[in-house]
N, C-alpha and C positions, 0 to 999 in steps of 0.2 A: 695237674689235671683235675686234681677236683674242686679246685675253684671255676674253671670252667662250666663245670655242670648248673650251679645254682644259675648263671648267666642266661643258659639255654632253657631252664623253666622261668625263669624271668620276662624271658620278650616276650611270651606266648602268653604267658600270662596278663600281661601288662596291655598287649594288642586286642586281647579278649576283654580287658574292663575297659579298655576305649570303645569297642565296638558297642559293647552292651548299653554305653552310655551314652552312647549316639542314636541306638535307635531306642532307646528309652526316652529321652527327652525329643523326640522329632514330632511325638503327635502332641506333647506338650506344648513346644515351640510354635506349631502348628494352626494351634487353636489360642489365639488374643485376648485379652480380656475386653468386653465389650469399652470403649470410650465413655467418657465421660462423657453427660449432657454438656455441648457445645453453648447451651444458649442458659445463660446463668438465670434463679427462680426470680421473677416479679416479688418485691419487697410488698407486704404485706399495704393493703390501704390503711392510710395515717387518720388517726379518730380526729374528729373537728373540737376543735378548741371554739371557743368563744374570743372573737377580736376582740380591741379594745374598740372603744367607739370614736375615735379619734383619727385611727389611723385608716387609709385610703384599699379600699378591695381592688386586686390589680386581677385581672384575669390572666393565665399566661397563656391563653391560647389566642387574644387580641392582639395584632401586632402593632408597634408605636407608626403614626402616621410617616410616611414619605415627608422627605424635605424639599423644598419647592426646584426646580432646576436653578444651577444660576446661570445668568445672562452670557458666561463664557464658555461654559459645555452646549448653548444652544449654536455660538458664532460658531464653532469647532465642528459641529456635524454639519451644520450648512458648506462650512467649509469644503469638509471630506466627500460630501455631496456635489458639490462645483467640480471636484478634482476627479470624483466618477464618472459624472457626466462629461467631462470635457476627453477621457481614459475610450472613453463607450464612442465619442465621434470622432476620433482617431481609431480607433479601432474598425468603426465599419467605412470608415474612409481608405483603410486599408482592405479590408477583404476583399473590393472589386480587383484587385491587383495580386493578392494571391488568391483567388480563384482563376483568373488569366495566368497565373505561374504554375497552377497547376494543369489547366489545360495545353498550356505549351509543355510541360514533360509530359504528359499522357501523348500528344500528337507526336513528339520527339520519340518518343520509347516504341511505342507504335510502328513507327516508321523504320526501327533496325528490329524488331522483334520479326515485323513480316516480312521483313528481309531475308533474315536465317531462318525463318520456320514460316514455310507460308498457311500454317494449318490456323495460325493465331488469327481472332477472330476480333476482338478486343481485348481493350485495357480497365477495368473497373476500380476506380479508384478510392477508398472510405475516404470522403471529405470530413466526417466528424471525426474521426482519429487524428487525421494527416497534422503532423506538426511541421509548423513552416517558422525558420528562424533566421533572422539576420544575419548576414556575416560581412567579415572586413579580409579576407585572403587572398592570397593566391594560388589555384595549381596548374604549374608551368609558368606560360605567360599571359593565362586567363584570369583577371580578377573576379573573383565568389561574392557574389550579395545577397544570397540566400540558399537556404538548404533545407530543402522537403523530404519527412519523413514519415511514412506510417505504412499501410497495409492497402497491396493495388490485388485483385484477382484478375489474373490471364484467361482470357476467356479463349478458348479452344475448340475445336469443332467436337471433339470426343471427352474436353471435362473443362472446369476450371479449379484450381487449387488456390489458396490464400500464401502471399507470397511478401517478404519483406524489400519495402520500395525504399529508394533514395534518388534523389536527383536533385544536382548543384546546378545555379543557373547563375550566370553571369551579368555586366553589364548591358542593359538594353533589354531586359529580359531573354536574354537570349540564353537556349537551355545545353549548357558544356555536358553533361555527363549525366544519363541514366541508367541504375543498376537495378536488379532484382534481385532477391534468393529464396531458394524457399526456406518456411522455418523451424 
């Protein structure tokens, strides 16, 4: 039993210089040494020598001139210019036909919305969001050649909310499926 005893003055003791050593170093730990200057000192200015008389004063704050274009970085943007231009009249050769796909889901959606809820007032559709993308599918036995996506607001007689639009239109423009939800 009397090995025991030194045991029992041991933890207490041992418990006691961890503690004291814990809150002894906490406001030490606490407190950082400030950092180092981040932005190392400017080297002192270099005393001027005398050149020789031979050699050439170059400034380094002149920059060497541009070198002329050559003839085939100039075909190259004309190029990629032809192929923008020609990108830009496909392009609005196409919008007359999705802006018509989009009006055919808005009159499509329209037409089952005030069906089940005759309180709906209109459809408001963001044309600058709205992405319209090509497609090659099928759902069922309707073939998909496009699918519009962006943000329609439900105009209501007591509000409208911002709502996530989709609508697949099929051959002939004809519009298979419009969905809402809100988001």
């Amino acid at each position: 039993m009397t090995s025991a005893r030194p045991i029992r003055l041991f933890r207490p003791a041992l418990a006691g210089l961890f503690l004291a050593g814990a809150l002894l170093s906490g406001p030490a730990l606490a407190q950082q040494a400030a950092p180092a200057d981040p932005v190392p000192p400017r080297p002192a200015p270099a005393t001027e020598t005398s050149a020789p008389a031979t050699s050439p004063v170059v400034s380094p704050q002149v920059a060497p001139p541009l070198a002329a274009p050559k003839p085939e970085d100039a075909l190259k943007s004309r190029a990629e210019q032809t192929v923008t231009e020609e990108a830009l009249k496909d392009a609005e050769a196409q919008a007359p036909g999705d802006a018509e796909r989009a009006a055919a889901c808005k009159a499509h959606a329209l037409a089952r919305l005030k069906a089940n809820s005759p309180s709906v007032d209109d459809i408001l559709i963001d044309m600058d969001g709205l992405t319209i993308a090509k497609a090659d599918t099928t759902v069922g036995q309707e073939k998909i050649t496009a699918v519009l996506m962006g943000e329609a607001y439900i105009k209501r007689d007591r509000s409208d909310k911002a709502h996530r639009f989709l609508c697949l239109v099929g051959e002939n423009d004809k519009v298979v499926m419009t969905f809402f939800t809100t988001r």
